[in-house]
N, C-alpha and C positions, 0 to 999 in steps of 0.2 A: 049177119054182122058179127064181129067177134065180141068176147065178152069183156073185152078191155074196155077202160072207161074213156071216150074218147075227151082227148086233151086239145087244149088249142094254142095252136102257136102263138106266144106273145111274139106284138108288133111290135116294133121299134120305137121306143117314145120320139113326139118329134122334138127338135131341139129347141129349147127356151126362145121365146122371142124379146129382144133386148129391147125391154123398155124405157125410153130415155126420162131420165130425172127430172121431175120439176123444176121449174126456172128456179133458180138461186139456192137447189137444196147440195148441188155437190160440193165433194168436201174443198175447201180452196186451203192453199197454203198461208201457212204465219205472214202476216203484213210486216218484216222486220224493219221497212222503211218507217213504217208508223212509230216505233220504238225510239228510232234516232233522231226525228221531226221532234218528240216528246223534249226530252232529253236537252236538244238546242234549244227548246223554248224557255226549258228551265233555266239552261246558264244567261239567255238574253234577261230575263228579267232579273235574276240576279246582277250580273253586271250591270246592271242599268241602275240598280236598286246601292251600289256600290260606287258607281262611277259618271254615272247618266244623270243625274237628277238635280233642280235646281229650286232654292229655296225665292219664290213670287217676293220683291217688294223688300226684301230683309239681304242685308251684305253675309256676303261668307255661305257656308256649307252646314248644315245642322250634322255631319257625319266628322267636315274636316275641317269646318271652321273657317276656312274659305272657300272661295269658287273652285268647283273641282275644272273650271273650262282655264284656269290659271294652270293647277297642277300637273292635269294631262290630258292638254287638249284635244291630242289625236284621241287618245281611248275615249274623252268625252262623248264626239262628234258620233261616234258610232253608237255607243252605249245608251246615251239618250233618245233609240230609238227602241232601249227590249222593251217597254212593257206592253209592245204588240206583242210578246211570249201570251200573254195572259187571255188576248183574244185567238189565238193558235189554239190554245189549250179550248179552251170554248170550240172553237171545229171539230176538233179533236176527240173532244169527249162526247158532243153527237153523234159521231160516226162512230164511235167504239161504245157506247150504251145502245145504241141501235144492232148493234153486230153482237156482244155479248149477251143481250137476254131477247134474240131471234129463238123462239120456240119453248120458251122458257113460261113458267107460271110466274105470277106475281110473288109468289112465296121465294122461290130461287134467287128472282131479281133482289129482292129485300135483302137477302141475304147476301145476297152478292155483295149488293152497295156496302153492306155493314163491315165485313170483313174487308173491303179493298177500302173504306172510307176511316174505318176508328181506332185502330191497333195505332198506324204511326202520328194519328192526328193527336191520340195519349200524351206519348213519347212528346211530340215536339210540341205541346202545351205545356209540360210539367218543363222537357229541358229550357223552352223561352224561359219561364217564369224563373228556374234557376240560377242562369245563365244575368237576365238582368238583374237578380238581386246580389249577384257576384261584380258584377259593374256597373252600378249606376253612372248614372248623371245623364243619360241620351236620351234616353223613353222610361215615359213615367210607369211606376209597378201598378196591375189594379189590385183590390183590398180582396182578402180571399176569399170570397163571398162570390167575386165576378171571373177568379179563377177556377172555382169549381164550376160554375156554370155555364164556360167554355168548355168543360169536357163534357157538355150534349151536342156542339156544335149549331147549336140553337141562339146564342148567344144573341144574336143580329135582330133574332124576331122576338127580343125580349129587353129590349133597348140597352143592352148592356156593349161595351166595350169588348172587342177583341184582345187578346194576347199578344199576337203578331197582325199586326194591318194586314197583310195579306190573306188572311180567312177571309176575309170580306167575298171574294171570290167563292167560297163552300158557299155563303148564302144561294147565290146565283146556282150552282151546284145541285143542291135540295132542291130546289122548286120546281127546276127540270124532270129531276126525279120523281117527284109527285104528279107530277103534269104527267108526264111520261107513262106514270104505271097506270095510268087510267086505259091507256092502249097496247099494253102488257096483258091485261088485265082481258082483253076485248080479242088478243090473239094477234100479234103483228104478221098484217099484211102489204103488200106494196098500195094497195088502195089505203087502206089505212092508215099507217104514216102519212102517205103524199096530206091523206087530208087533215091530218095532227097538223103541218108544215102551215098547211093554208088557215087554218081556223086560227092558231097561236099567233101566225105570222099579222094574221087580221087582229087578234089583240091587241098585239104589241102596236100595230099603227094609231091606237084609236087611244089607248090609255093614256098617253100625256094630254091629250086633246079631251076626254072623258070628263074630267075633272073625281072621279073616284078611286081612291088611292088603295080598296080592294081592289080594283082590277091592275092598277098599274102592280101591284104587289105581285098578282098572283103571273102578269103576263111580263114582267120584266123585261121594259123594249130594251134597256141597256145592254144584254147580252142575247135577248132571243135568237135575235137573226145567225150568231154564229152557231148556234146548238142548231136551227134549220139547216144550215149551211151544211154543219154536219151529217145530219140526217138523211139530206137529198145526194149528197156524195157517198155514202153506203148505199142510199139504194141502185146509185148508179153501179157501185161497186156488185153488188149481188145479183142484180135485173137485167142491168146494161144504161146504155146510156139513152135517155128520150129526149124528146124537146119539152118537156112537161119540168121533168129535174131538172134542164139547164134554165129553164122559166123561173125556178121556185130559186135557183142558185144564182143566178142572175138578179136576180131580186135581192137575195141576201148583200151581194157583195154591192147593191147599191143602195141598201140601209146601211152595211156595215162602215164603208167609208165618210158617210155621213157621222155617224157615232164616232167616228176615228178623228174626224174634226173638232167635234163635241169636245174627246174628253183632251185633245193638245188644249186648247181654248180654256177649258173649265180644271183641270186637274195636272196634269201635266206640265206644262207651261215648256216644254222642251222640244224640239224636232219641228217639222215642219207637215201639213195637210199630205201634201204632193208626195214628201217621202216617205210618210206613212203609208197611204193609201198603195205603193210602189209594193212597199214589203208585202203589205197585208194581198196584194196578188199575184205576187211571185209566189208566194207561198199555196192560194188556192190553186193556181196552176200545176202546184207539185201534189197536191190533195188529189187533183182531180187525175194526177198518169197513178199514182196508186190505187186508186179506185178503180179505174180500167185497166188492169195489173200490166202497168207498163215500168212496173221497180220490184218486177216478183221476181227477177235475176239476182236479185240482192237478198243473201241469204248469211248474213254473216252472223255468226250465234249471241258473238259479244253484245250486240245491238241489244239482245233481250236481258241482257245487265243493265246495260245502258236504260233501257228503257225503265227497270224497276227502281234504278235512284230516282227520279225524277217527282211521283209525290213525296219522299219524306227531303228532298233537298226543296224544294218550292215554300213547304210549311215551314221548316229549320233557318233558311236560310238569311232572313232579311233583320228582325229584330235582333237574335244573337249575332249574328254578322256584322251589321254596322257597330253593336256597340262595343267589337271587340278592335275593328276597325280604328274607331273613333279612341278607344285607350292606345291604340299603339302606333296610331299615326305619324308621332315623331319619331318613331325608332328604326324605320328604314322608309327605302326606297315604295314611293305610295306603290306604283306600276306589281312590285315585287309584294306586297302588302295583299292588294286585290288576287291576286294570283294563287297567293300562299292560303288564304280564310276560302277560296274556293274550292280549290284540290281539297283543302282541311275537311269542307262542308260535304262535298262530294262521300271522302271516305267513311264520312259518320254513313250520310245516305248510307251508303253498300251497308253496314253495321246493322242498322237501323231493320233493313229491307230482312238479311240475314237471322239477326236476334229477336226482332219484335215485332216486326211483321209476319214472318212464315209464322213463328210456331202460337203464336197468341190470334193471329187470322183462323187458322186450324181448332185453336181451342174454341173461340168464338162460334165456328161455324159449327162443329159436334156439338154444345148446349142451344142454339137454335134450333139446329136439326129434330136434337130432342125434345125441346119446347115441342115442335110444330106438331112432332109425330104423337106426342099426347096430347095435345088438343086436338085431333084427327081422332083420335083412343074417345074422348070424351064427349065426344059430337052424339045429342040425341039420335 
């Protein structure tokens, strides 16, 4: 043999074999339908909150002083169906807290919620409070004692008064959250949600019937079903669609119409069972083709503007609104009036999103981060 060292021919690696991705881990595109869905829910309940609403029992309009079904009664007739915007938002916000903290630790989710929750809910505490102490007579001011303690957003579970009625809605909001991070917390899986869905959803049935106003507290049938409704249309959107989801979703939408009777009857006192319950399933019907990406052809950028006016125009919009409303309601055309304080509200939103949201979200999130990372530093 010679004295060469013998070598050996490298083989040819074989080629990778394509392993297909876990159910629900590849990447999917931006939901920009979800954005503009956001957005319309906001201007319904505004308008509704401007044009829609009627004072039970008492003559006239607490905004115009009379019946707004006198002043404009086409806008009425519509307008007094947005504050389904409010149950939208409830779909809505299950299926987008299920989709943004997919994989995520409890520590992230927390942070998440704080910076997409407290930057503009600041802002539109301090400007309500402002704003009505620059015009009174509509809505009464609270004593500043109940102002400061609306910038915890706690306010609800500490028997105090809101700022603007419409926080009443964060209550509902929080407890979701809390409920939620317990299965954050455990590692969201499709088994695990479905059965969040079912255990809550069994709360929510038993709590007015219970008679114990911790569990009705913690299980809130008022709005569960929609945060369900949300939850099982992400997993359709991520998993696919079962008969299991459209079990738990089917379910939902016939709690949810129920409660849509409730609150015309008890709150509301405007629109009709039938018409409600019409909107509130054209709308899941449009949930459920975005969730089996049948509106992923729609990619339009502006949407993702659109979508980020929508909490600081929902918080801003109802208390300074009417009562700016209600000062300048004889000085033109009502129709032109509604029109003008919403463009107006809208542009603050973009302001709002632009000035106090991005960079004060950012600062917030960098002094958490750092919290967290030193007490990780400090851990026996």
């Amino acid at each position: 043999m010679s004295g060469l060292p013998l070598i050996r021919t490298a083989q040819p690696l074989p080629a990778p074999i394509a392993v297909p991705a876990p159910p629900g881990r590849e990447r999917r595109p931006r939901l920009y339908a979800l954005d503009g869905i956001r957005l319309l829910a906001a201007v319904m309940v505004a308008v509704h909150h401007y044009a829609g609403t009627r004072r039970v029992n008492q003559p006239g309009n607490l905004i115009w002083d009379r019946p707004v079904s006198e002043i404009m009664p086409t806008v009425f007739h519509a307008a007094n169906y947005g504050w389904i915007g409010v149950e939208i938002f409830f779909v809505i916000s299950g299926f987008v807290i299920c989709m943004s903290c997919w994989g995520r630790t409890p520590r992230q989710f927390f942070v998440s919620r704080v910076i997409r929750l407290y930057p503009a809910y600041w802002f539109a505490v301090l400007f309500t409070t402002a704003v009505l102490v620059a015009v009174p007579g509509v809505w009464e001011r609270l004593p500043p004692r109940d102002v400061l303690l609306n910038l915890t957003m706690l306010q609800s579970g500490s028997g105090v008064r809101n700022v603007d009625g419409v926080y009443w809605t964060l209550w509902s909001e929080l407890r979701f959250y809390l409920l939620f991070l317990v299965v954050v917390w455990r590692g969201l899986t499709y088994r695990r949600v479905v059965l969040f869905c079912c255990v809550w959803g069994a709360a929510a049935m038993l709590a007015p019937v219970a008679g114990l106003p911790l569990l009705e507290l913690i299980a809130d049938p008022e709005a569960a079903w929609y945060f369900i409704a949300g939850l099982a249309l992400y997993l359709m959107h991520r998993f696919g669609q079962d008969v299991l989801l459209w079990g738990i979703l089917g379910t939902a939408w016939l709690m949810g119409q129920k409660e849509l009777g409730t609150r015309i009857d008890e709150v509301e006192h405007v629109g009709s069972w039938r018409g409600a319950v019409l909107i509130f399933t054209v709308f899941l019907l449009v949930m459920v083709a975005v969730a089996l990406g049948r509106t992923d052809r729609i990619r339009w950028r502006w949407l993702v503007t659109a979508g980020s006016l929508t909490y600081p125009l929902y918080l801003m919009h109802y208390a300074a609104g009417t009562a700016v409303i209600n000062r300048l309601r004889d000085e033109m055309d009502p129709r032109l009036l509604v029109a003008l304080v919403l463009t107006g509200f809208l542009l603050l939103s973009w302001a709002v999103h632009r000035l106090v949201e991005r960079p004060l979200a950012g600062a917030v999130k960098r002094g958490l981060d750092g919290a967290f990372a030193r007490a990780r530093q400090t851990r026996p």
